[in-house]
N, C-alpha and C positions, 0 to 999 in steps of 0.2 A: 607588353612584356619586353624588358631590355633583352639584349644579346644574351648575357651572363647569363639569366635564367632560364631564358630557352635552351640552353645546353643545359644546365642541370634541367630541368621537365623530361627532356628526349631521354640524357642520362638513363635519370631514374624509369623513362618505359623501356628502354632496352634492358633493364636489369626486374623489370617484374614479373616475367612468368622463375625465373628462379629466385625472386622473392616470395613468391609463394611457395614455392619448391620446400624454399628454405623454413617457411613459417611451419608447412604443413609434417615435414620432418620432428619438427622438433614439437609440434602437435603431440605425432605418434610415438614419438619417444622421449614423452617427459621424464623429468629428476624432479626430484621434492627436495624441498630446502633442505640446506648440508648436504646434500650429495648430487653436485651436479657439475660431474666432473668430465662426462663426456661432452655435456654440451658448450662445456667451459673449452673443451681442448676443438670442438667444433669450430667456433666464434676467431680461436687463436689463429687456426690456420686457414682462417677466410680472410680476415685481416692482416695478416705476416704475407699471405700472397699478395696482397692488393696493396704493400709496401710499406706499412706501417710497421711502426717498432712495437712489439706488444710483448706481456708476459704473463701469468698468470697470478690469481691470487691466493691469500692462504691455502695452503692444502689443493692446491691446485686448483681451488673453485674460483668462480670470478675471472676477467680479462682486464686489464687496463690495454688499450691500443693507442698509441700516440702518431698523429702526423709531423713530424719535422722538420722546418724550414731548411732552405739553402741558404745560404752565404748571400746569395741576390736577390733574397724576399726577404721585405723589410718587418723586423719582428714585429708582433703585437701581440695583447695580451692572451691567454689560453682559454677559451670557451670548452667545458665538458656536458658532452651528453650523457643521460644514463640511462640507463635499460635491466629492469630485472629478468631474472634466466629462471628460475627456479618454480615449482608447480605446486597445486593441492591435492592432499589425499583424498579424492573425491572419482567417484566413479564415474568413466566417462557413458552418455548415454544416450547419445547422438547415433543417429543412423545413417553416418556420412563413411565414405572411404577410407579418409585418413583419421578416425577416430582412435583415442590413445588405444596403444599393443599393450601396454603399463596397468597391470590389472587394480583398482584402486588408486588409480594416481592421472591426471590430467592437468590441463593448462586451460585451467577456469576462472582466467582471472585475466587473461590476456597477454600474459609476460611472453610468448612464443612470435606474438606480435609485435612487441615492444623491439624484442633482439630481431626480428630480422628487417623492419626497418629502418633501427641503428644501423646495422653491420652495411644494409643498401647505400643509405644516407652517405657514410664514411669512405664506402667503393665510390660512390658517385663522384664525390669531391678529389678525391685521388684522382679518379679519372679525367675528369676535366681539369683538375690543375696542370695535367702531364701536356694536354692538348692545348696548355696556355689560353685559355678562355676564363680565366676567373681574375674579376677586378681587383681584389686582395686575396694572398691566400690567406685563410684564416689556420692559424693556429689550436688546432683540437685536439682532442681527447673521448676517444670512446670509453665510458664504465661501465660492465656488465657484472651485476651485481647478484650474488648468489643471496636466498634466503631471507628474501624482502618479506614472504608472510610470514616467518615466525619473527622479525624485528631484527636479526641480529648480522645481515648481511651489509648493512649500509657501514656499520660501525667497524666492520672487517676492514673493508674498504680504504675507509677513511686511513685505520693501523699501516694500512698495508702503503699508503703514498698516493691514492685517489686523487688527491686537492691539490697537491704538492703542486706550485705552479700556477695553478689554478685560478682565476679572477671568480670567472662565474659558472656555473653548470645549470642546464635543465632538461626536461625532461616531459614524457604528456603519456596519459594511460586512456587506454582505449573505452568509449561508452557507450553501452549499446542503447542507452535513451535517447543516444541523437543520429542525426543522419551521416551516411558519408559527405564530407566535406562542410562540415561545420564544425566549431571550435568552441568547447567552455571556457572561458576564462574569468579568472576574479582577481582582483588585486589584494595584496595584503591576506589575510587567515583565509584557509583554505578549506583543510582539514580538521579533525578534532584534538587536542589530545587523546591520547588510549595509554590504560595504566592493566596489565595482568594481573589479577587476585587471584590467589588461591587461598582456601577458606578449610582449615583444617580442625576439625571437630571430634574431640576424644572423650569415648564415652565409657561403659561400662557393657558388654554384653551380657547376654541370657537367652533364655527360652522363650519362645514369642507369645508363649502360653502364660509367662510368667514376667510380666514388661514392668510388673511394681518392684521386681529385686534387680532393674537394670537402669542404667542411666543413657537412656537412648537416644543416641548421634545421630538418627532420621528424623525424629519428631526436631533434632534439634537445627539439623540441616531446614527439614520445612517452616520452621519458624525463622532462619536468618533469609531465605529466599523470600518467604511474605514481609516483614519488616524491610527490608532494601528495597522491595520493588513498591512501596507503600510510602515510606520515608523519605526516600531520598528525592522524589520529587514534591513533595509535599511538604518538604522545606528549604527547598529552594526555589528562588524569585522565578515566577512563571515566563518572564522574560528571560532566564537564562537557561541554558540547553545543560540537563544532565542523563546518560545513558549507563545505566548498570543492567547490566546480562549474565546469564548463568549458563555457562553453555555445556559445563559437566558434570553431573552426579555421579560418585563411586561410595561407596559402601555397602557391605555383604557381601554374602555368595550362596544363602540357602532361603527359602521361603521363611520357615518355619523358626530363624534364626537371629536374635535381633547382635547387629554387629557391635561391636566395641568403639570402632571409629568410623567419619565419614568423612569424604572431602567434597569440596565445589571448587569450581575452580569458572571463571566467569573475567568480562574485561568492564573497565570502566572510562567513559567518554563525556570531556568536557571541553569545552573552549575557552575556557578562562580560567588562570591560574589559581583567584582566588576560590571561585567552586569547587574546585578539584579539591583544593586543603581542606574547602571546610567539608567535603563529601567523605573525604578518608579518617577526618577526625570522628565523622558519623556512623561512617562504617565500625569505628571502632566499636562505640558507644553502646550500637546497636549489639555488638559481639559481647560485648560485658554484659550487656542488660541479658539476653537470650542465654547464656553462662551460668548466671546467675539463676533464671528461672529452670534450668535445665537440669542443674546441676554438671553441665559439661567441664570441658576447656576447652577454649576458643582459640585458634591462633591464627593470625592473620598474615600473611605472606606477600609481597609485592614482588614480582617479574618483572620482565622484559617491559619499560614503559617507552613510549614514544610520542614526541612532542610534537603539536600542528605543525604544519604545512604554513609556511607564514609567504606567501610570494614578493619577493625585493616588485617597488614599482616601475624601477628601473628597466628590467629585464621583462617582466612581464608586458611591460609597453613596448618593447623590441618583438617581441612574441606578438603583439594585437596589429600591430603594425606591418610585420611578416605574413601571417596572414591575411589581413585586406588587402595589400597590396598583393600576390600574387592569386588570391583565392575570391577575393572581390568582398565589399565592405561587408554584405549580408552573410559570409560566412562567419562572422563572430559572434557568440551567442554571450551575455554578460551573465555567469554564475550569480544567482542573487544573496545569494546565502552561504557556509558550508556546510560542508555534508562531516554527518557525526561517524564518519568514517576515518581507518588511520591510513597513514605512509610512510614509511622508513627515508623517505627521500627526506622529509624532517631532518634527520641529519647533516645531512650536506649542508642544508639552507642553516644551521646553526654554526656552521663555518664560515661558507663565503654567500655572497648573494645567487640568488637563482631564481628560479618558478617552474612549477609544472602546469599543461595545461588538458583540457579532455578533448579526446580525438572523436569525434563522431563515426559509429564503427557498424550503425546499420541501415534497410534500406526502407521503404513507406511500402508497409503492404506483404513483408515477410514479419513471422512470427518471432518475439524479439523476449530473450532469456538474461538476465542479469547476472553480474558478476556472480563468481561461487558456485552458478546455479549447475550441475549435470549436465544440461543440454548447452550449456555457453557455447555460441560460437559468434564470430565477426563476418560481416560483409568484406571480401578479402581486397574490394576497393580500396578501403580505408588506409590498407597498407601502402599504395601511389601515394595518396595524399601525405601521410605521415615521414614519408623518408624525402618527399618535395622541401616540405616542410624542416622536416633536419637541418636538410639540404643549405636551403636556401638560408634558416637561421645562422649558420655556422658561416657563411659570406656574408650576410647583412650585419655582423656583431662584429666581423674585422673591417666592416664600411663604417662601421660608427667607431669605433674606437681609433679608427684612422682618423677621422676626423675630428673626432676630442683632443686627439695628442696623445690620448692615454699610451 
């Protein structure tokens, strides 16, 4: 290990028991997307001390923190990390110490990890730039970005001047199917698309006793969930990836009562643009046909969508390469496929170039909970490695771009 890195390594162990400090705080005291404004004004004044220019975002949610050259450090281009902040309404159900105070709301998905070894990564580099041990400083940018699970915090962001500057950004979410100090990575498609449906079905009510003088929005809701989940992979080529889910039923409010309307609301996931079109043209089809036998109206509503995860190979090689080199070649595990899951970091990547990759977040032999899940929790190792890694990207990206010329 060269000089330069053994100072960042040491660095980042002198900052991990309040790396954890800081992870398990914000464990205990999650915000759910759009309102996470304490932990927003947290992040400012960890970074405004540690000398960075930083400001907040929309409505106070969000940080941008910038490191800014001197006069006597020769520019180069702007590398952004990013890190989402914001939590699930999901109950926490862990029987750990710092398990969420936030009754109905926790950080199941890893974002509490993400932010605090950003915020370490970005002290670390401060620090030893100050102590003149770093071969180039690099030019960065921390993003911490509110309201990554409902989709609509990356695009805040971006409104608010994120990229501004910007060459490339990345980013790596915690996984608890691998171990600490191994790394997923894939080149190119990553994620899936994800498109939000809401399926809005208007009927006629009546008396439940009396279901031939009503035009019933449930029979007609269970006939569009049968038909999607029957159709839609059943005519599409068995070789390409389609994922429709219904994750809500509303309609009613009495047993005995058949409602007038009903809604679903459900997301849809694809990786190929052409499936998508021709999945939404079906979805329609199928809403007309079921309409018709129903006698309903059908109306079909599209949300919040978000595009794969596409990783530049560029960047991604600077990431596969950062890690073997300081983590040793077997720590890289090659993603073989992606996962029909989404990412608001999609965004960024439809600006400038980037990649995300997956942090290995537990251990062989403890019992291991998946994203989302209630009892989610991380090997809190994972967090050394992940801000090494910041770390160490954010100097090897101003080593390479020194030596492009760029």
């Amino acid at each position: 290990m060269s000089d330069w890195r053994d100072y960042l390594s040491k660095a980042v162990d002198q900052h991990f028991s309040e790396m954890v400090d800081l992870r398990r705080k914000l464990h205990m005291y999650p915000e759910p997307s759009g309102e996470e404004h304490k932990t927003s004004m947290l992040v400012y004044q960890l970074l405004g001390d540690a000398g960075y220019t930083v400001r907040l975002g929309p409505e106070g949610k969000g940080v941008i923190a910038d490191l800014e050259l001197s006069p006597s450090e020769p520019p180069t281009e702007r590398l952004a990390i990013r890190a989402d902040i914001d939590a699930l309404r999901i109950q926490d159900e862990k029987n750990v110490h710092y398990r969420s105070r936030v009754p109905g709301t926790m950080h199941a998905c890893g974002h509490d990890a993400h932010t605090a070894m950003a915020v370490t990564a970005l002290k670390v580099i401060a620090q030893v730039r100050a102590q003149g041990k770093l071969p180039k400083v690099p030019l960065v940018r921390g993003v911490f970005q509110p309201a990554e699970e409902t989709c609509q915090g990356a695009k805040e962001m971006i409104a608010a001047g994120a990229l501004e500057d910007v060459a490339a950004i990345i980013a790596m979410h915690v996984d608890p199917s691998r171990n600490v100090g191994r790394f997923g990575i894939r080149d190119g498609l990553t994620t899936a698309n994800c498109d939000e449906i809401c399926i809005h079905i208007q009927g006629r009510g009546g008396h439940a006793a009396r279901p031939h003088e009503t035009r019933d929005p449930i029979v007609a809701a269970a006939q569009m969930i049968s038909w999607l989940y029957q159709q839609l992979p059943r005519t599409t080529d068995s070789l390409d990836s389609v994922v429709f889910t219904v994750g809500t039923i509303r309609g009613g409010h009495h047993a005995n009562v058949i409602p007038d309307r009903a809604t679903l609301r459900g997301t849809l996931r694809t990786l190929n643009a052409r499936v998508r079109d021709n999945a939404i043209v079906l979805i329609h089809r199928i809403a007309d046909a079921v309409a018709a036998g129903s006698e309903t109206h059908i109306e079909i509503e599209f949300g919040v969508s978000a595009r794969a995860v596409d990783n530049d190979l560029a960047v991604t090689q600077l990431l596969r390469n950062t890690c073997e080199s300081t983590f040793g070649a077997d720590s890289v595990q090659e993603i073989s496929r992606p996962s029909m899951g989404s990412e608001d970091f999609a965004f960024y990547l439809s600006e400038v170039p980037g990649a995300m990759l997956r942090l290995g977040a537990a251990v062989k032999g403890e019992k291991r909970y998946g994203l989302h899940s209630p009892r989610f929790d991380i090997h809190e190792e994972c967090l050394r490695v992940g801000a090494r890694l910041f770390a160490t990207t954010m100097v090897e990206w101003a080593l390479w771009k020194a030596d492009t010329g760029s």
